[in-house]
Each structure stands twice: as C-alpha cells, then as structure tokens.
C-alpha positions in Angstrom: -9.5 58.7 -25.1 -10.0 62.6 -25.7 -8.7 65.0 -23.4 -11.8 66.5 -21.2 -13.1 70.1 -22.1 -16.5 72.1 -22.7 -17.9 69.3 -24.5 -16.3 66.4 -23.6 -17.0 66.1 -19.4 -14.6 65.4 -16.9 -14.9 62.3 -14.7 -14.0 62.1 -10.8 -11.7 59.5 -9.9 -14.2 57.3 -8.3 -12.7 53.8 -9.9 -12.9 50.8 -6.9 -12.9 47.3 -8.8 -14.7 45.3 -6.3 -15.3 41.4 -6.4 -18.7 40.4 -7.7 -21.1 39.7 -5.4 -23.8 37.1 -5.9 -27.1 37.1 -6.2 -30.2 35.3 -7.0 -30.4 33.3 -10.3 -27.0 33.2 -10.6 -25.3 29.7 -11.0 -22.2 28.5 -8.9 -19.7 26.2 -10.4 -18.4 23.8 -6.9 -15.4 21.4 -7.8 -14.6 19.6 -4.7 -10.7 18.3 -4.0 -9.6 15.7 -2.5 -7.5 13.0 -1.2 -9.7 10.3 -0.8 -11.1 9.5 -4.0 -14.7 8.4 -2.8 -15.4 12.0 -1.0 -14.1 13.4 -4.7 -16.4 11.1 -6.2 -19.2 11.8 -4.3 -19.0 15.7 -4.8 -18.0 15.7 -8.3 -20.2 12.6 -9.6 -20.0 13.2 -13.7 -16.9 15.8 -13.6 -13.9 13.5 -14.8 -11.3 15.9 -15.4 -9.9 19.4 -15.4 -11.0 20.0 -19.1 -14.7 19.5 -18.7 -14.5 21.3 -15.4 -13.2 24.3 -17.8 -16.3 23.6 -20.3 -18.5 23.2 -17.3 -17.4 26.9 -15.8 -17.2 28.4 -18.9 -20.8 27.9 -19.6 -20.2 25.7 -23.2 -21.3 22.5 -21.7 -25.0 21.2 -22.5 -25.0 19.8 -19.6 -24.2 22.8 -17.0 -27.7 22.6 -15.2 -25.9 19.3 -14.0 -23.1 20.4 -12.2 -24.0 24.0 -10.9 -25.9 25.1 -8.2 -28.9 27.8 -8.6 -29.1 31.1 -6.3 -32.5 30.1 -5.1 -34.7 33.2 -4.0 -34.1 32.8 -0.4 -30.4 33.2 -1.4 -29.6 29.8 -0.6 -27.5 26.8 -3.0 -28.6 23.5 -1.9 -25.4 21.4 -1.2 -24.8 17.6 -1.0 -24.3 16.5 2.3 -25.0 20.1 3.6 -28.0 21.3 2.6 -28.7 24.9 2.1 -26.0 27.2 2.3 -26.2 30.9 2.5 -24.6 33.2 -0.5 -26.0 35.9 -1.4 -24.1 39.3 -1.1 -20.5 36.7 -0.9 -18.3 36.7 -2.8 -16.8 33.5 -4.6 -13.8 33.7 -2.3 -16.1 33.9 0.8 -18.1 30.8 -0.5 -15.5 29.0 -1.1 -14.2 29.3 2.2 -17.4 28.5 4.0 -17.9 25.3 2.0 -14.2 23.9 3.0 -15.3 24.9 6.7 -18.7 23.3 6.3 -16.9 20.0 5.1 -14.3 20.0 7.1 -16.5 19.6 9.9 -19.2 17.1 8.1 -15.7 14.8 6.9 -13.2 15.2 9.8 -14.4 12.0 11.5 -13.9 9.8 8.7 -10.7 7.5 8.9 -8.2 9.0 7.0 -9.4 12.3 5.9 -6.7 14.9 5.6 -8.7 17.9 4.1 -10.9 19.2 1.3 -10.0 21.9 -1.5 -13.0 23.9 -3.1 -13.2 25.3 -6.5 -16.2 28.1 -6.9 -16.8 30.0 -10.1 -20.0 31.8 -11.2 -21.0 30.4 -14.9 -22.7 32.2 -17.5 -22.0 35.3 -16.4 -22.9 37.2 -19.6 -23.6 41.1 -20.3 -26.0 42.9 -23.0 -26.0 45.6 -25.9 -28.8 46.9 -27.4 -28.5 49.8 -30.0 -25.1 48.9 -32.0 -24.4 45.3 -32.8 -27.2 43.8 -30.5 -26.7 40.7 -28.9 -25.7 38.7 -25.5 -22.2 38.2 -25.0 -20.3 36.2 -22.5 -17.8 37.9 -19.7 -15.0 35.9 -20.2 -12.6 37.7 -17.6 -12.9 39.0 -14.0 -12.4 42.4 -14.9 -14.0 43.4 -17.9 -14.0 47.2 -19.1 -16.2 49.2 -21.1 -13.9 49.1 -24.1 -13.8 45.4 -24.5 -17.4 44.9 -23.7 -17.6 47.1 -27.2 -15.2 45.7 -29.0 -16.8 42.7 -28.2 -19.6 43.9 -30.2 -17.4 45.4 -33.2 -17.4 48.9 -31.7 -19.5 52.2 -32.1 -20.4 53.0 -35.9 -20.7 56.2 -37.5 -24.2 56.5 -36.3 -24.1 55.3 -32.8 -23.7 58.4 -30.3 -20.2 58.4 -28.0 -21.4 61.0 -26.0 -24.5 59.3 -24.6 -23.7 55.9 -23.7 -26.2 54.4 -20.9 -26.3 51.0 -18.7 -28.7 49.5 -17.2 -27.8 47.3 -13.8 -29.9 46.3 -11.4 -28.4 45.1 -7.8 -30.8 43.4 -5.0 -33.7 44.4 -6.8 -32.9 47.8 -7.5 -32.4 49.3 -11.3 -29.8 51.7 -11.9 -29.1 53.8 -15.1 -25.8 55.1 -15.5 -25.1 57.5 -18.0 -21.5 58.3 -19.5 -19.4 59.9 -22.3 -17.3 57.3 -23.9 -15.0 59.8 -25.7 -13.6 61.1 -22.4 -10.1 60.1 -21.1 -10.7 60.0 -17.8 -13.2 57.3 -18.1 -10.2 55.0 -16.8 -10.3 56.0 -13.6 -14.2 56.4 -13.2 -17.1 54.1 -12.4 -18.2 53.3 -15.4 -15.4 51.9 -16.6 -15.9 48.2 -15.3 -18.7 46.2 -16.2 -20.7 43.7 -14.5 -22.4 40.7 -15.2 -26.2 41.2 -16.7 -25.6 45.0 -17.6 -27.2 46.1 -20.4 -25.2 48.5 -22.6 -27.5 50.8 -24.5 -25.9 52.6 -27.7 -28.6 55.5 -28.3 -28.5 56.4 -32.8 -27.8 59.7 -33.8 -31.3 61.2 -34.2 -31.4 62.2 -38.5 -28.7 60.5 -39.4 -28.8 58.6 -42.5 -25.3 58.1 -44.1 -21.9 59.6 -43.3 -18.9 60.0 -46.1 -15.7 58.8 -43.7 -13.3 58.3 -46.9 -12.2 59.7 -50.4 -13.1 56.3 -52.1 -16.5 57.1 -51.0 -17.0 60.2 -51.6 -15.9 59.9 -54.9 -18.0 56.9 -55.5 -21.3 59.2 -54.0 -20.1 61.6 -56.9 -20.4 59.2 -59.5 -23.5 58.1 -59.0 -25.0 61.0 -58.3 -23.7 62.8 -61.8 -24.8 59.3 -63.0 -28.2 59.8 -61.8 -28.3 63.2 -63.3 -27.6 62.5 -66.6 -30.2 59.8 -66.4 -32.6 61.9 -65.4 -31.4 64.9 -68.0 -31.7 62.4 -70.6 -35.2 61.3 -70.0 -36.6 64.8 -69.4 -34.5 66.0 -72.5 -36.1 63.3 -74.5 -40.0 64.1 -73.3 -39.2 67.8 -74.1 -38.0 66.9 -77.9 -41.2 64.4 -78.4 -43.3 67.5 -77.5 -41.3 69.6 -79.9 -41.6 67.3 -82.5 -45.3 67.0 -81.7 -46.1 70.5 -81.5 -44.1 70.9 -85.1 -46.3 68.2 -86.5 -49.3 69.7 -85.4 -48.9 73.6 -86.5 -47.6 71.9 -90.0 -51.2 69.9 -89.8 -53.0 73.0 -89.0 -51.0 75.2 -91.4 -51.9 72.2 -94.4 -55.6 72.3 -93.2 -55.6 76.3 -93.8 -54.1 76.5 -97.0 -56.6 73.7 -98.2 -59.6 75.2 -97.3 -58.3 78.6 -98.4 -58.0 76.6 -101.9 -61.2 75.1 -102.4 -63.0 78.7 -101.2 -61.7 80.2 -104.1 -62.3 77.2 -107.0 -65.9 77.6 -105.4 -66.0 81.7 -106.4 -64.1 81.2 -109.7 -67.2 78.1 -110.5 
C-alpha cells in the first residue's frame, strides 16, 4: 500500500466489479422452491435441507456431481423437465430468472400451483498460485481481491518479487496475462485488484536470492555460527600446520643424528 513514484507505477482508476459470467465446465448449483411439495421433490430429489444445500454449493459434498448441472460445450445445462437451457455469457442472476420463467410456464397448468423460487450458485469456483505457497484454493466470496487471494496462501516471502506479480485468465477461449505491482497503492482502484474464478496467480522468485537477514535475532545467530565455523576451521588448519612442524623438527633432528654418526665412525676408521 506504497504511495506511487519512479519505481513504484501508478495505476488508472479503471476498477468495474462486474458479475461473473459463466462459461463452459463450470458447474451450476439449481435449488428449486416451492409450494407444492411434489414439484420440490421432483427438482430437488436427494437435497433435504438447507444445510446440505450449503455443503452442496460450497463444493464439500462427495456427492456434488449429483446435484449440479455441467456447462456443456455448446453452452447448454440440461434441465429436468426442460431440457437444455442456454447460459453461457449469463450471469447467475439472469439464469435464475430464466429458469423461474421456463417453469412457470411448464407448471402453471397444474391444479394449485402458485409459483416457483430458484436458487443458482456456481460451485467450485476455485483460483490458483504457483510460485509462493503453491496450491488451489477455493473462492469463498463474490468479490474476492488480490490481497486475500494471497493471504490465502500465507502471503509474499522475502524471496518472492512484489513488483512483478502476473495472472493468467483465460475468457471464451482466450488467455490473458496481466501483469501488476503489488506494492502500489492505487491497486484499489485498478483492474487487477479483483480476481476471478480459475486465475492463476504467478509469484515470479527473486533471481540470486538465497537468504535474507530480516531481524537482529538472526543476524546475530548468522554471526555465531559463522565465528563458529571459523574457529573450526582455524583449529584444524592450526593443528595440520603444528604436525608439519613437529614433523619437519623430527626430521632435521634425524638428519642432524645421521651426520654426526657418520662423521664419527670416519674418523675411528683414520685413527685404526
């Protein structure tokens, strides 16, 4: 949250939060209410109660596959009753809104029907980071910004560069790479600051790096064990240097004992 200058860029004040819309492979949560029991019964066959419907949406239930509909290619959910029904490019709002008119008009002339409520949620909606602490995580808000998606992943270390953080989306087909300074302020009120679901966050490392002293404690303990390591090392090099000594004085003593020996017996030999 730096103010902008020469190093830290400025940002234009492009931020539009704008609903998600969906797209293919993407899984639709449909809770149907109403009245009559049997049309709730037939929509929502296995979804008792509001708690599993919150598992269900959420993504934590084993059995999601059971009770969402796919984003087939052709952009289509298959519906009971309806059949397919276009949603691609909608948003949940718009689906939702559809599928009450679509049933309203499929259940009107049924004796005593009064009207339909649906729920629509898109599950597993999930985003990426590669870099820092890699991983999928799951959006578990509408709105979800930059700075939670990190802290979601226990932040930017020491290592990891603020300056150069990229993601990856791709939208109808078509990959995008955005590229952003974390650091700045006026990231707030710019593009990048929401995310959406399947981004991938990549957190580029410092090119060199290879430790960082962020703290007295540890740069006293790198001190330590460096003078440690010092002395170790003096020692052992202090020690070869005094075994060569001690060598070298054993060998002149040996050589000065051979001398004065064979100076000896030359002169017993001229005295004979």
């Amino acid at each position: 949250m730096q103010e902008p200058d020469k190093h830290i860029p400025h940002y234009a004040d492009t931020l539009s939060f704008e609903e998600y819309k969906l797209r293919v492979d993407d899984r639709l949560y449909v809770y149907v209410y109403s009245l009559d029991d049997n049309i709730s019964s037939m929509y929502n066959s296995g979804m008792r109660n509001n708690n599993q419907s919150n598992q269900v949406s959420s993504g934590t239930n084993n059995s999601m596959d059971l009770y969402t509909y796919l984003v087939n290619d052709d952009g289509c959910i298959d519906f009971p009753t309806i059949g397919k029904v276009p949603v691609r490019g909608l948003t949940t709002r718009e689906v939702k809104y559809k599928l009450e008119e679509e049933l309203g008009k499929l259940l009107r002339d049924i004796p005593g029907f009064s009207f339909v409520s649906v729920d629509v949620k898109v599950v597993n909606r999930s985003f990426s980071i590669i870099g820092a602490q890699s991983g999928r995580y799951a959006i578990t808000k509408e709105k979800m910004t930059i700075f939670e998606a990190l802290a979601m992943a226990g932040d930017l270390q020491e290592f990891n560069s603020r300056h150069e953080v990229k993601i990856v989306r791709e939208v109808e087909g078509v990959t995008t790479i955005k590229t952003f300074d974390v650091r700045s302020k006026e990231i707030v009120n710019s593009e990048y600051y929401y995310i959406e679901p399947n981004d991938i966050i990549y957190i580029r490392k410092i090119p060199g790096y290879s430790f960082g002293i962020n703290s007295a404690s540890t740069a006293m303990s790198v001190v330590a064990t460096t003078l440690s390591f010092g002395v170790f090392v003096y020692s052992i090099v202090q020690t070869g240097i005094n075994h060569v000594k001690a060598k070298q004085e054993r060998d002149k003593k040996a050589a000065e004992e051979a001398a004065k020996n064979q100076q000896q017996g030359g002169g017993n030999n001229e005295a004979e």
